[in-house]
C-alpha positions in Angstrom: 55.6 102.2 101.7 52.6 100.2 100.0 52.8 99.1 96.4 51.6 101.3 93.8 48.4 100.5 92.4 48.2 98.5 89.5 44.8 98.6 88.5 42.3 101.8 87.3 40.0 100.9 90.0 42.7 100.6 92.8 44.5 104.2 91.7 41.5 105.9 92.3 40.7 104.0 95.4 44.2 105.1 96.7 43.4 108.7 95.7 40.3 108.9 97.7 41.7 107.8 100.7 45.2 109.9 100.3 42.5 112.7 99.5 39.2 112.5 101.5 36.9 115.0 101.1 37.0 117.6 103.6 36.2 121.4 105.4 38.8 123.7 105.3 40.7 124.0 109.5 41.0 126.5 111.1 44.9 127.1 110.8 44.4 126.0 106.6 45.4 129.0 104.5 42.8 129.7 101.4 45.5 128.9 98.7 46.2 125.4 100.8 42.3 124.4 101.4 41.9 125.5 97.3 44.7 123.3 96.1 43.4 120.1 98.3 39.9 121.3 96.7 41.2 120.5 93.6 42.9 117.4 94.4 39.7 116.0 95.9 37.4 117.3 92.2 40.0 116.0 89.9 39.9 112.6 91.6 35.9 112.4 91.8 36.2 113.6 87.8 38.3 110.4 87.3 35.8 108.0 89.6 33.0 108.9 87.6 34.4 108.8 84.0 36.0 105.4 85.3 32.3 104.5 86.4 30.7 106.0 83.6 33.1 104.4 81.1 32.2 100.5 83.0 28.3 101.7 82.5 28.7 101.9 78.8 30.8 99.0 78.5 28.3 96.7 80.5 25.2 98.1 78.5 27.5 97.7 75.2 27.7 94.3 75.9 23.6 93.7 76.6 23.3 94.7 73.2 25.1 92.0 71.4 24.0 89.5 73.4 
């Protein structure tokens, strides 16, 4: 078993791979294809307020200096 993650960036990383964006198959039930669904938009929620949070911080930082 790999190491858990220890950083923001490198959870997330670890999410998208454990949870790739994909089609439901043809032998997926609904409920199973909606639950991976949500596993897949609750991790691209966290990428971008992660990214959108490093944005802010870098353009915080142009302003004082």
């Amino acid at each position: 078993m790999r190491a858990f993650p220890i950083t923001i960036p490198g959870l997330i990383e670890e999410l998208e791979a454990l949870y790739p964006a994909r089609v439901i198959g043809p032998t997926q039930s609904l409920e199973s294809a909606h639950r991976y669904a949500g596993a897949v938009e609750l991790i691209a929620e966290l990428r971008g307020r992660y990214n959108a949070s490093i944005k802010k911080e870098k353009s915080g930082l142009d302003k004082v200096l």
